[in-house]
C-alpha positions as CSV (number, residue, x, y, z in Angstrom):
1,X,39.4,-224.2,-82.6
2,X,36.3,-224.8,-79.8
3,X,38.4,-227.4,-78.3
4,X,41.7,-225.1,-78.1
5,X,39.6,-222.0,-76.9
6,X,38.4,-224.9,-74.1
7,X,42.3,-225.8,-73.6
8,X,45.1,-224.5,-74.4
9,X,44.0,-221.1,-74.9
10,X,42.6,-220.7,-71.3
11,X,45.3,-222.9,-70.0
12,X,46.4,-219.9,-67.7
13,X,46.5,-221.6,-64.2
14,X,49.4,-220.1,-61.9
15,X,50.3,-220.4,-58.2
16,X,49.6,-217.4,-56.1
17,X,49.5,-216.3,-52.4
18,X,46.9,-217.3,-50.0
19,X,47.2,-214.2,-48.5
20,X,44.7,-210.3,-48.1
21,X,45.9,-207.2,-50.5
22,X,47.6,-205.7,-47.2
23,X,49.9,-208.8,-46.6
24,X,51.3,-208.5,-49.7
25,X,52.0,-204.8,-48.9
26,X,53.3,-205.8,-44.9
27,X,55.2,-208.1,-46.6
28,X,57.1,-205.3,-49.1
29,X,57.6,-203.2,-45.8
30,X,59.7,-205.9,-44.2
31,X,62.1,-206.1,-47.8
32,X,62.5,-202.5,-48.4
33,X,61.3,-200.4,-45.7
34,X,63.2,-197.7,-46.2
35,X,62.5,-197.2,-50.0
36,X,60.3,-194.6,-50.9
37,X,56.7,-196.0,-51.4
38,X,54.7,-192.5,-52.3
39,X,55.2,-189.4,-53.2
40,X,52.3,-186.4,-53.7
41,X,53.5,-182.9,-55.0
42,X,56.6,-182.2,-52.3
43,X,55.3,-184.9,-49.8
44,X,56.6,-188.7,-49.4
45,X,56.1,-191.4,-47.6
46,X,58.6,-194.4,-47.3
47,X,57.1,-197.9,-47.1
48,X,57.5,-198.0,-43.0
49,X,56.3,-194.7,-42.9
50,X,53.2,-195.7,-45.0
51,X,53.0,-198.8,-43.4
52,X,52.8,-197.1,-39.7
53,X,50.1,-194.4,-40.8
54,X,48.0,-196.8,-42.4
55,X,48.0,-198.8,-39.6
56,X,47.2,-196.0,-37.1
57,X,44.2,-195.5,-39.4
58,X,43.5,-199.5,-39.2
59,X,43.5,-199.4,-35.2
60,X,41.5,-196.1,-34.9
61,X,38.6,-198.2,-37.2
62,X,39.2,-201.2,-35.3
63,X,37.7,-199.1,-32.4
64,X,34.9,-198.1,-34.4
65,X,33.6,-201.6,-34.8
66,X,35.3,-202.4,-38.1
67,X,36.2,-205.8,-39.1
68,X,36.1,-208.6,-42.0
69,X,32.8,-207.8,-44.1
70,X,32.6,-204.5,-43.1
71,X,32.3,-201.6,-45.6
72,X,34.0,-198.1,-45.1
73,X,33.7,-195.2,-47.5
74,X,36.7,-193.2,-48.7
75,X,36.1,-189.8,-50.3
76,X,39.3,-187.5,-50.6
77,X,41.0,-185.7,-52.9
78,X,44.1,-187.1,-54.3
79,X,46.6,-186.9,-51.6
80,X,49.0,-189.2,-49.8
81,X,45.9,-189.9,-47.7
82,X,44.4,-191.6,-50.2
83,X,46.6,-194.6,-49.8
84,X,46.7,-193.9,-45.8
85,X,43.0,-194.7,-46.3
86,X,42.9,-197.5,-48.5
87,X,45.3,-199.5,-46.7
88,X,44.1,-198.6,-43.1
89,X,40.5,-199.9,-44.0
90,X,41.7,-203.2,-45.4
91,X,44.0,-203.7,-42.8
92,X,41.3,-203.0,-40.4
93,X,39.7,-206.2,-42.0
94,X,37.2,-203.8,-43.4
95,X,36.4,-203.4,-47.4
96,X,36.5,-199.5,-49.3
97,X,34.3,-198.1,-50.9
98,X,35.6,-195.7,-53.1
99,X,33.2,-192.2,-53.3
100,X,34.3,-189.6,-55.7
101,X,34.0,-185.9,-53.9
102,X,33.2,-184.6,-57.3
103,X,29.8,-186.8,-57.7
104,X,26.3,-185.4,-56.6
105,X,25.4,-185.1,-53.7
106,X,22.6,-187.0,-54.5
107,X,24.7,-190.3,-55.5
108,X,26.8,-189.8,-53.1
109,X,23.6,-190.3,-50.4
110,X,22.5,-193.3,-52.4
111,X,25.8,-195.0,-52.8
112,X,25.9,-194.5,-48.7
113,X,22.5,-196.0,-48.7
114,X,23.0,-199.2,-51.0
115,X,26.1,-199.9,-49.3
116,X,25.1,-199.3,-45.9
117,X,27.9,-197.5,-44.6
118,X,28.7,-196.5,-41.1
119,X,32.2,-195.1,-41.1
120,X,33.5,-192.8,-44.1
121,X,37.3,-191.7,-44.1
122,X,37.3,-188.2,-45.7
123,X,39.5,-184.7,-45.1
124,X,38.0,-181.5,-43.3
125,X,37.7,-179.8,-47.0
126,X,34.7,-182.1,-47.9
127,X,32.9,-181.8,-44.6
128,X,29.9,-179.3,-46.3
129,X,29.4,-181.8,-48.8
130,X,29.6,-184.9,-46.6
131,X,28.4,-183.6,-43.1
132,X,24.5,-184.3,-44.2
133,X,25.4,-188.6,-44.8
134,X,24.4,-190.7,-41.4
135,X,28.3,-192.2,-41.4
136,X,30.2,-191.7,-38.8
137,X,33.0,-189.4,-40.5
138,X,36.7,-189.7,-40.0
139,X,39.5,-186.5,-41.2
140,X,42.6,-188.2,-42.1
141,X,44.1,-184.7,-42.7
142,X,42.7,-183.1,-39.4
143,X,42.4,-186.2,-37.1
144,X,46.1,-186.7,-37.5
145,X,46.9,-186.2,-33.9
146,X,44.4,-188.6,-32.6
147,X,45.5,-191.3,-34.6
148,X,49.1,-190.5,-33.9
149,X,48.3,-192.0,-30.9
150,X,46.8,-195.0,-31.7
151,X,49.3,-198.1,-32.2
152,X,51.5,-198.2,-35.3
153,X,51.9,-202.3,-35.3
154,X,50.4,-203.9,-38.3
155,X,46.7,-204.6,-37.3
156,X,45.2,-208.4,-36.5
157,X,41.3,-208.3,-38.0
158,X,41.2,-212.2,-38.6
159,X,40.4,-211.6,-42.6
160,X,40.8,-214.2,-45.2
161,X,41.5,-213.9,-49.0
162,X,37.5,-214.6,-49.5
163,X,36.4,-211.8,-47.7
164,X,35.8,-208.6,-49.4
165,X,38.6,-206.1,-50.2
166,X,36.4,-203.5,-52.2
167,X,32.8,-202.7,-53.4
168,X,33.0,-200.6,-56.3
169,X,30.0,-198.8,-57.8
170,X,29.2,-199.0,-61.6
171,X,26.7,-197.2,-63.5
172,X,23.2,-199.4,-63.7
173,X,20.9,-199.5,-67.0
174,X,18.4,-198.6,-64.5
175,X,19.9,-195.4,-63.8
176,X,20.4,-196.9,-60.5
177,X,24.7,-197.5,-59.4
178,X,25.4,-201.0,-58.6
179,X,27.9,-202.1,-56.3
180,X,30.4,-205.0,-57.3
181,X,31.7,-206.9,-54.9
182,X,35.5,-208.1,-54.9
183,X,37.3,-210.5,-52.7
184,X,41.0,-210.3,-51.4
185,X,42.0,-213.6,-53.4
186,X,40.6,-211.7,-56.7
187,X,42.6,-208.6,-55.9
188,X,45.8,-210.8,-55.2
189,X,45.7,-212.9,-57.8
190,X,45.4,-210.0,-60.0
191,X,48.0,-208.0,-58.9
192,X,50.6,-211.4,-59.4
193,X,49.5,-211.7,-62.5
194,X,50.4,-207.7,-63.4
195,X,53.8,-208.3,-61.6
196,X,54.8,-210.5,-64.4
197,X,52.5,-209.1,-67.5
198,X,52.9,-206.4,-68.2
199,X,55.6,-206.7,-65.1
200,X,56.9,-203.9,-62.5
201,X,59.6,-204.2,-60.2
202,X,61.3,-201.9,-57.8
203,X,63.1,-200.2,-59.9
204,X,60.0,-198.8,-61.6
205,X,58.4,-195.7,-60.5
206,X,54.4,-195.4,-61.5
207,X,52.9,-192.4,-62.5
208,X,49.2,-192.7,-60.9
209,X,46.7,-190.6,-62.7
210,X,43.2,-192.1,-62.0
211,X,40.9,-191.6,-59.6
212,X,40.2,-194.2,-57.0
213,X,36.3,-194.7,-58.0
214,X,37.3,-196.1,-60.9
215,X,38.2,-199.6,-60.7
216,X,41.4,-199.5,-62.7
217,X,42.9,-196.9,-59.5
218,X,43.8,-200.7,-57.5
219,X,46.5,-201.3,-60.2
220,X,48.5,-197.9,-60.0
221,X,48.0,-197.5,-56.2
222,X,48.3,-201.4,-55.2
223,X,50.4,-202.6,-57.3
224,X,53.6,-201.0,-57.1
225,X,53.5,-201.1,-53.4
226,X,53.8,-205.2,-53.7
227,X,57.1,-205.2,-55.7
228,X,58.9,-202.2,-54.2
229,X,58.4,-199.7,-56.5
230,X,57.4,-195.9,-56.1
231,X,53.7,-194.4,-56.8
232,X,54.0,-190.6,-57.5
233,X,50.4,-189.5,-57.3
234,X,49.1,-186.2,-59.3
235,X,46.1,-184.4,-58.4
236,X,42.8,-184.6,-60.4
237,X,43.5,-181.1,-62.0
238,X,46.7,-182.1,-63.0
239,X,45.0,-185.5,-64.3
240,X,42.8,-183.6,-66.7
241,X,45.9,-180.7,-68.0
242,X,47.4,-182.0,-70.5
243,X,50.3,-179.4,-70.8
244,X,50.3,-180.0,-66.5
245,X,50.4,-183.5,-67.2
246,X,53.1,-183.8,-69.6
247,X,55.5,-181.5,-67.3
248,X,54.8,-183.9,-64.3
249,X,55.7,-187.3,-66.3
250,X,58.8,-185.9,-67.3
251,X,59.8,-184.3,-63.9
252,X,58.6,-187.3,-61.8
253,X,61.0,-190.6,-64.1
254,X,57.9,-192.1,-64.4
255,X,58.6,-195.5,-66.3
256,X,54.9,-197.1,-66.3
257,X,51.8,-195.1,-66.8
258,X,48.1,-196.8,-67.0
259,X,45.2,-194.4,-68.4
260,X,42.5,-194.4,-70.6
261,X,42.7,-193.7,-74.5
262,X,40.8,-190.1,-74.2
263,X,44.3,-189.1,-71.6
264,X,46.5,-190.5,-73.7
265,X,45.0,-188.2,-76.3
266,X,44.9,-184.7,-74.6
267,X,49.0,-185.7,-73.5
268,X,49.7,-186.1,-77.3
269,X,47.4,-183.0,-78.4
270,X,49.5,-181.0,-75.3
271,X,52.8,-181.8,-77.5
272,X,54.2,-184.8,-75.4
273,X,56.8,-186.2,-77.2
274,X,57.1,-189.1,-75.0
275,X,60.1,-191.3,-73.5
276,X,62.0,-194.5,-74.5
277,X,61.6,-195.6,-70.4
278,X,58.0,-195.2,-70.1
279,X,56.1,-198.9,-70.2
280,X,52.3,-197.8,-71.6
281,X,48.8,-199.3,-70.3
282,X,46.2,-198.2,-72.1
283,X,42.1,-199.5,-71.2
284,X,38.3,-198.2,-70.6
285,X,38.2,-197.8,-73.5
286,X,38.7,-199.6,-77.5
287,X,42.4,-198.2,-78.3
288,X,41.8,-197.0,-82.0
289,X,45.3,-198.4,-84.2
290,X,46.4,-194.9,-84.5
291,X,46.2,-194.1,-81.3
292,X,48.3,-197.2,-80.9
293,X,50.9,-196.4,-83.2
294,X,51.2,-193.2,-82.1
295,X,52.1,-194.0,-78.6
296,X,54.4,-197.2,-79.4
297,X,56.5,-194.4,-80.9
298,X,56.9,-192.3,-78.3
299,X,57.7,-195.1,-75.6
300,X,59.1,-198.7,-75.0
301,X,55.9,-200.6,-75.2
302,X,52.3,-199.9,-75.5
303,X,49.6,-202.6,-73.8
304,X,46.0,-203.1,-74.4
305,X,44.2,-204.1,-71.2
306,X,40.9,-205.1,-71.4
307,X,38.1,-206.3,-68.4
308,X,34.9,-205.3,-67.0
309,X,34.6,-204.2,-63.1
310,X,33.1,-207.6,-61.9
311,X,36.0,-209.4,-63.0
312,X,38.8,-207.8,-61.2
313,X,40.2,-205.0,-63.5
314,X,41.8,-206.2,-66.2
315,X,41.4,-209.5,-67.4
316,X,42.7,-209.5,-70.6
317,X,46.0,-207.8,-71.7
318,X,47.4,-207.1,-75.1
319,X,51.3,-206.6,-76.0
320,X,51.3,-204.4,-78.9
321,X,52.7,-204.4,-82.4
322,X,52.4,-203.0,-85.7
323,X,49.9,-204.1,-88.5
324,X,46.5,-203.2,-89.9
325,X,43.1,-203.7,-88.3
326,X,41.7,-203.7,-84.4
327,X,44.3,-203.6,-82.0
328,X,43.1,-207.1,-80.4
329,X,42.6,-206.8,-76.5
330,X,44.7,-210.2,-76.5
331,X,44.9,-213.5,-74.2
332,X,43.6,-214.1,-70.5
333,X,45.8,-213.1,-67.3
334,X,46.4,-215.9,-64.9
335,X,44.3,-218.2,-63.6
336,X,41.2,-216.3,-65.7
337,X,39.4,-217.9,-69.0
338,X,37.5,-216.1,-71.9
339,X,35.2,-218.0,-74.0
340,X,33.2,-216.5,-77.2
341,X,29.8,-217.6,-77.0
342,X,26.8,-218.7,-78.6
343,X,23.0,-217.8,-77.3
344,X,23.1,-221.4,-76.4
345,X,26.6,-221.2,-74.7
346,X,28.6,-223.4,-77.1
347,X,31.8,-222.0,-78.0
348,X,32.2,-220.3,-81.5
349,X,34.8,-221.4,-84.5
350,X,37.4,-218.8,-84.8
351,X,36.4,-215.5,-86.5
352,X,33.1,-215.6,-85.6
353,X,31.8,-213.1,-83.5
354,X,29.6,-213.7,-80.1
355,X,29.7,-212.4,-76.6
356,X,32.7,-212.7,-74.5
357,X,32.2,-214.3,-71.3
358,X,35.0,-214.1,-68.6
359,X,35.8,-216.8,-65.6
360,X,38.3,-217.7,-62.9
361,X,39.8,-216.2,-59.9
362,X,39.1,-212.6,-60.7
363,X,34.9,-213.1,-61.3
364,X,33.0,-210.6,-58.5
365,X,31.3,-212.3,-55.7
366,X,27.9,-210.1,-57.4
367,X,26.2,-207.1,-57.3
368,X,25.6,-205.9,-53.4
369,X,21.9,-206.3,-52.6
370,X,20.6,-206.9,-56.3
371,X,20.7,-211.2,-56.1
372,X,18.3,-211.0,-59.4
373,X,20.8,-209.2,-61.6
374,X,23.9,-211.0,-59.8
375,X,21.6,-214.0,-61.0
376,X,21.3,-212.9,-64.5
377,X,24.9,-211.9,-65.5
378,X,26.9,-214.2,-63.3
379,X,25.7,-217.9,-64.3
380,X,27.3,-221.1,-63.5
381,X,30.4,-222.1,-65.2
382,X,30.0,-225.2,-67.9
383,X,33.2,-225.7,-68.7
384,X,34.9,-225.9,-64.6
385,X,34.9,-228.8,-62.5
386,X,35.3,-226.3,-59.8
387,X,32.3,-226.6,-57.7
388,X,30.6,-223.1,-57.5
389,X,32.7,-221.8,-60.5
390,X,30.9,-218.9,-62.4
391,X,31.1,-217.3,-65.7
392,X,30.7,-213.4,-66.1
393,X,28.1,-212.4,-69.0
394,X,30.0,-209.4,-70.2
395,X,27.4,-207.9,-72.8
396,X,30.4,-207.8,-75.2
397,X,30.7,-208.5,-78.8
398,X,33.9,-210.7,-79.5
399,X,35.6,-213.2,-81.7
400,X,39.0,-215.3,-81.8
401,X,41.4,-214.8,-84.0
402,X,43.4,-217.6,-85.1
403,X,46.6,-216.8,-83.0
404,X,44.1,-217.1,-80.0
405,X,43.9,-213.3,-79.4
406,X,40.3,-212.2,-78.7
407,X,39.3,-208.7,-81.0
408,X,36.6,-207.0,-79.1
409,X,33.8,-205.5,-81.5
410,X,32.0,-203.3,-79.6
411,X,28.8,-203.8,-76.9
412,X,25.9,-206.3,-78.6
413,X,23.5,-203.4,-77.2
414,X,25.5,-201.2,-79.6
415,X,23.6,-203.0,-82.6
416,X,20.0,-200.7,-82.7
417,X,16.8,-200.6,-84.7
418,X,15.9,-197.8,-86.8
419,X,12.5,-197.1,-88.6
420,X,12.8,-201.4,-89.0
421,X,16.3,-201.3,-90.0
422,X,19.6,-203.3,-88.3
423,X,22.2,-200.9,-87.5
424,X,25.4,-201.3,-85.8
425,X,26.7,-198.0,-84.2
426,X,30.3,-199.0,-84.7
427,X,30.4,-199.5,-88.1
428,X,29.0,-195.7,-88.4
429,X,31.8,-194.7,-85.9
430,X,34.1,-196.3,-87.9
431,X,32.7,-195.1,-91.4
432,X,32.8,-191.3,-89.7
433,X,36.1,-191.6,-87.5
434,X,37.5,-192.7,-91.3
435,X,37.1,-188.9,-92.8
436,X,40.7,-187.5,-92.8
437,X,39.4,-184.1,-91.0
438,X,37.8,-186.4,-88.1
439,X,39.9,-187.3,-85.2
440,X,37.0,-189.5,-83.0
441,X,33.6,-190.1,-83.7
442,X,31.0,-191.4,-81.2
443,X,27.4,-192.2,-82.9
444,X,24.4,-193.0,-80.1
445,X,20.4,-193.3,-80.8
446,X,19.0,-190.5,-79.3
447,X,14.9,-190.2,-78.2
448,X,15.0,-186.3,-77.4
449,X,10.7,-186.6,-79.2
450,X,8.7,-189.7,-77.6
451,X,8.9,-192.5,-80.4
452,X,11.3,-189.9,-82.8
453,X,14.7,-192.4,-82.8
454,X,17.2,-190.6,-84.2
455,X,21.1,-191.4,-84.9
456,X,23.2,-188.4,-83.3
457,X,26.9,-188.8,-84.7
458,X,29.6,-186.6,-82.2
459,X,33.0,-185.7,-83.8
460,X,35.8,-184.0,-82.7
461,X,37.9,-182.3,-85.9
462,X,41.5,-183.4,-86.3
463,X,42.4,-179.3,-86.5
464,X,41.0,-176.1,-86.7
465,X,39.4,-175.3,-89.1
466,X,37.4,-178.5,-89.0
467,X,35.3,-179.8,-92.3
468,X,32.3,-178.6,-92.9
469,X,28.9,-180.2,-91.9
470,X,27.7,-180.2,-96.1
471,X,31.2,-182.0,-96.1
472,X,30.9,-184.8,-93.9
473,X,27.3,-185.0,-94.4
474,X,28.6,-185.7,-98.5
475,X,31.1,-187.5,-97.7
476,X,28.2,-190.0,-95.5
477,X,26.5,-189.9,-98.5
478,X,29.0,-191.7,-100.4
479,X,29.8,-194.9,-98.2
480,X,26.2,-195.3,-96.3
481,X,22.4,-195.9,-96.9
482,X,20.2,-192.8,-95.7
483,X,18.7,-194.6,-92.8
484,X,22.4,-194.8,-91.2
485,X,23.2,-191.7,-91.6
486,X,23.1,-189.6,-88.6
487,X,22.8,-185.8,-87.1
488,X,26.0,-184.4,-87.0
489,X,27.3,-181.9,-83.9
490,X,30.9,-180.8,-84.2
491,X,32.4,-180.8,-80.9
492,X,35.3,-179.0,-79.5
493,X,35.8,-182.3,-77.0
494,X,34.1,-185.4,-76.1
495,X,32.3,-185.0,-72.4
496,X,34.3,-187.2,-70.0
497,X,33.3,-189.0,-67.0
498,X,35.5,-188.7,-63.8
499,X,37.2,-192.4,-65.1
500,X,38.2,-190.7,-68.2
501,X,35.6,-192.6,-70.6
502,X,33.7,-190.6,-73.6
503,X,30.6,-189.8,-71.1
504,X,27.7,-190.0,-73.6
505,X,24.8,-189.3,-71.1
506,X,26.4,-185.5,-71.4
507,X,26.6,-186.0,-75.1
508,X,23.8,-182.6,-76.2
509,X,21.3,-183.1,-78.1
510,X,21.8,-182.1,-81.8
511,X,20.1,-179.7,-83.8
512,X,16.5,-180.9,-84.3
513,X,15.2,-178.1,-86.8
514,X,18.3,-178.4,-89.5
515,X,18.7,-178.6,-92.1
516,X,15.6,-175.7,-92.4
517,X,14.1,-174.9,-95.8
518,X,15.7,-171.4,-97.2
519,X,12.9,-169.6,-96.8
520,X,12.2,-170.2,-93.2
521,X,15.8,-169.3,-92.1
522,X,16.1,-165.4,-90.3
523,X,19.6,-164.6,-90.4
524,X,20.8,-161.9,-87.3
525,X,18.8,-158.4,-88.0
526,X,21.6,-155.9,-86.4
527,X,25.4,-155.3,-85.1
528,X,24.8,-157.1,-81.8
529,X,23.4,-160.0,-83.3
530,X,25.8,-160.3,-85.4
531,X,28.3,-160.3,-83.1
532,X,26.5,-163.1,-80.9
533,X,26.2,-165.0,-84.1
534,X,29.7,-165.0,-85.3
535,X,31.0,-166.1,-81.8
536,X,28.2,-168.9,-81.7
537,X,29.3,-170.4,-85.2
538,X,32.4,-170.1,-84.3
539,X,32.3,-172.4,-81.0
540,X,30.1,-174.8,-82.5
541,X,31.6,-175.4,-85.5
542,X,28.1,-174.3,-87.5
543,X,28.1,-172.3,-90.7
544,X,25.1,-170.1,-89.9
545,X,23.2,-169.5,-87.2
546,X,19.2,-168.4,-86.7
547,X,18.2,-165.5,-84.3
548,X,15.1,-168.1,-83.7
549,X,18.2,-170.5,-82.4
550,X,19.5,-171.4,-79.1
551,X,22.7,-172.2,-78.2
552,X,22.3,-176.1,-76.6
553,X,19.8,-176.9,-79.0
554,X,22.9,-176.5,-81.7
555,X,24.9,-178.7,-79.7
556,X,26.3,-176.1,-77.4
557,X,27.7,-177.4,-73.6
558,X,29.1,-176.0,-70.5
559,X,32.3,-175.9,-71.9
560,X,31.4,-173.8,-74.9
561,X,29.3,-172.0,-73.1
562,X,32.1,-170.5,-71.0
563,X,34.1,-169.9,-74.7
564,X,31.1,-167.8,-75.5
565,X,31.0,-165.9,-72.3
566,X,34.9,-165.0,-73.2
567,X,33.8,-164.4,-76.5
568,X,31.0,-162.2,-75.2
569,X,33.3,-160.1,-72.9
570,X,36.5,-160.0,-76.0
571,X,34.0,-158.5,-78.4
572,X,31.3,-156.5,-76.1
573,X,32.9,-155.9,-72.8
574,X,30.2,-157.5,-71.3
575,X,30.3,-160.8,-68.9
576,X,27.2,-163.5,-69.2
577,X,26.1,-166.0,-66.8
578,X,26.2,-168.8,-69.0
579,X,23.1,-169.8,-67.5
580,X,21.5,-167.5,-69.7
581,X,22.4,-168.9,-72.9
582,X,20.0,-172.3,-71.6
583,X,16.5,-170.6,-72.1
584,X,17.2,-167.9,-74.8
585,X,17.2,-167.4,-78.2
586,X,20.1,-165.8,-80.1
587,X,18.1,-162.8,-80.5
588,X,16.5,-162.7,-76.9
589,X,20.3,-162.9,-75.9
590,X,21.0,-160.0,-78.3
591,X,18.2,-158.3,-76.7
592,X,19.4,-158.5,-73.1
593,X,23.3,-157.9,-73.9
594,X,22.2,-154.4,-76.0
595,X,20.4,-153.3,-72.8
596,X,23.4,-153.8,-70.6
597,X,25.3,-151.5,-72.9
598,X,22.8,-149.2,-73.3
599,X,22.7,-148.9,-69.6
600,X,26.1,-148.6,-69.3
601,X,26.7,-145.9,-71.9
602,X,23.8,-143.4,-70.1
């Protein structure tokens, strides 16, 4: 099995074009250039159309001194001028570098920094936010008629497939974002390889719902516009509406859609019922089986992409089918190979689990500016006679299985001491997620007390009303040890990041005085506490509440914060901040709400 994981299992060479991400594009232009390459709300673009703006935005940055190697920032809203600016900096000879206008300000500044940009293609909206940065900054919605008059000819920068295409920022373990670097030929050969598997062609129209500082944006905006196909775009709002969401896949004939598990969830939970034309992509994230299942009935195929940012999207894809178990994240794309892993890097028997590490056309150049950690996860290749070759150290927990499908088993950071005992988060996930009134589960180690480890399980219920805490907390009982059994916060939703991935830095922290002894509980003393009390257990899913409590501390967040606030003005007439429900205690709360009414009545 080592020797077929060395062979025929990685045996994925194909021929591809020695060409940039924007001559595949030019290329399309000349087939069909009157097809319709974009459309955003009741705006399109055909592909000469396209091809002419882009390439006003490409001269304009030419004049600007921007060439092969050179890095240029793109913050917008989702827009046609998203792709405008994406293609005009590549065609420029320049690489993007993707800057989400709904960050901080304060990444924002540092991604600008690390990256050293000196040009950054925005619209006039973002100009408060942006106008503080030392790039140069250029409106693509308000400097329309200057670069109406530049030339609409497709732009000559001189740059080759090894020069970069992209730099896109990832979160650090240091807190710190680090910027990946990917080359044209990467980006090509990856896009060939999604022409064929999964597969698009021009008859398909993609439905592109992810935002563009999230690696996984390259496939839905890039690669439709190499086969001929259309890209209707939807705005980030509509991205996150379910109900919005489900309305525009039906009215736009969408027959492909890529995103992540958690949006695949909210368009079920919104009552999608799904279409026999629509091809599913589904990654970011492990795609639980009944997830899976869920979609392959409601749609002509489901697949199961799999690959970290510093190798090139996906790199592993996943055609699924019923059966039992982990939906496997499946076989290598072209001209990529996945080995499983010892400590000593000698490939593993079948079924035994080590870490995935990932080689071929699609690995990263390395981490912009950081050659120590490029050093550490991207080590020479063994197994390649290619001089130079390099293997990416994923950080993954893997293992064959004997068809030659890889099954991914979570991070090996995931596996965490407690009080001196081994504990793998997953299996608690799973053991959790397994409770019929649990829809997903997310267990982390928190430190909220210097040296006081604690689990922290997150669960979402599978309806309203959910099961009790005493419930699950029994039902823990019955399948795990007492060490692995964590502090449970009912959620109404899982924070997300802007990519659409369980964001578990905004995970609160759970309640760290329950369960109290009898005696020490102080239930609410009069009518307005009670009021605040029954609108509190009712958000968080608690059975009682303290007067002594506060609102975060029992696992409250912005988002049921604002449910309070409505609750607040249903029940009392009276409209919060919900600032004020971060420092107080129910009672103090109580306190200053009966004052306002008091006030209000004289």
């Amino acid at each position: 099995a080592e020797r077929r994981q060395l062979g025929e299992w990685n045996d994925t060479g194909r021929a591809y074009p020695h060409a940039c991400l924007h001559e595949l594009f030019e290329a399309q232009v000349e087939r069909t250039p009157d097809a319709v390459a974009v459309v955003f709300e009741d705006r399109r673009l055909t592909y000469r159309e396209l091809n002419r703006r882009a390439n006003q935005v490409a001269h304009e940055l030419r004049g600007l001194g921007v060439g092969p190697e050179t890095l240029v920032g793109l913050c917008v809203e989702r827009s046609l001028e998203t792709l405008e600016g994406l293609l005009g900096i590549v065609k420029a000879g320049g690489a993007y570098v993707p800057l989400d206008p709904e960050y901080p300000k304060e990444r924002l500044a540092f991604m600008v920094r690390d990256s050293g940009l000196k040009v950054l293609l925005t619209q006039a909206d973002l100009r408060a936010k942006l106008a503080a940065l030392p790039p140069k900054l250029v409106y693509l919605d308000s400097d329309r008629t200057a670069f109406a008059k530049q030339r609409s000819e497709n732009c000559h920068s001189g740059v080759e497939p090894g020069d970069l295409a992209y730099v896109m920022y990832t979160s650090g373990s240091t807190g710190r974002p680090k910027g990946v670097e990917i080359t044209h030929r990467s980006l090509v050969n990856f896009l060939v390889a999604m022409q064929a598997e999964p597969g698009l062609t021009a008859a398909d129209t993609l439905l592109a719902v992810t935002t563009t500082s999230f690696d996984i944006a390259g496939l839905e905006l890039f690669l439709p516009l190499t086969v001929g196909a259309r890209v209707v775009l939807v705005s980030r709002d509509t991205a996150r509406d379910g109900r919005q969401l489900r309305e525009h896949l039906a009215r736009s004939g969408a027959t492909v859609m890529q995103a992540t598990p958690a949006t695949w969830r909210l368009l079920i939970d919104a009552g999608w019922e799904g279409s026999k034309d629509l091809k599913i992509l589904c990654g970011g994230e492990a795609l639980p089986r009944e997830l899976a299942t869920a979609l392959a009935n409601r749609s002509s195929a489901v697949w199961n992409m799999y690959g970290p940012t510093e190798t090139t999207v996906w790199s592993t894809v996943y055609p699924f089918s019923s059966g039992d178990g982990p939906v496997p994240i499946g076989r290598p794309i072209a001209n990529t190979e996945t080995y499983v892993l010892d400590a000593h890097l000698q490939p593993l028997p079948v079924g035994v689990a080590g870490e995935l590490y990932i080689g071929g056309d699609g690995v990263a150049r390395g981490y912009r500016g950081r050659p120590e950690q490029t050093a550490e996860k991207f080590i020479p290749d063994p197994f390649s006679k290619e001089p130079g070759a390099r293997l990416y150290k994923t950080g993954d927990r893997a293992r064959y299985r004997p068809d030659g499908n890889i099954e991914f088993l979570g991070r090996l950071d995931d596996q965490v001491k407690i009080r001196g005992f081994r504990i793998e988060l997953g299996e608690l996930e799973a053991v959790l997620g397994s409770h019929p009134g649990v829809r997903e589960a997310v267990v982390l180690v928190r430190e909220d007390v210097p040296g006081d480890r604690r689990l922290a399980g997150y669960l979402v219920a599978a309806q309203k009303p959910g099961p009790s805490l005493n419930e699950l907390y029994g039902f823990l009982r019955d399948r795990l040890p007492g060490h692995m059994i964590p502090n449970l916060v009912v959620l109404d939703a899982l924070p997300l990041t802007p990519n659409g991935k369980v964001d578990r830095r905004a995970l609160p922290a759970p309640d760290q005085v329950r369960p109290e002894p009898e005696e020490s509980f102080e239930g609410p003393r009069n009518a307005v506490e009670e009021v605040v009390a029954g609108i509190w257990s009712k958000v968080l899913g608690v059975d009682r509440v303290s007067r002594y409590d506060n609102f975060f501390d029992l696992g409250g967040h912005s988002l049921l914060a604002m449910r309070v606030v409505a609750g607040l003005e249903e029940h009392l007439g009276l409209r919060i901040n919900p600032g004020e429900l971060m420092f107080q205690t129910l009672g103090q709360l109580a306190a200053a709400c009966e004052e306002r009414l008091q006030a209000r009545a004289s």
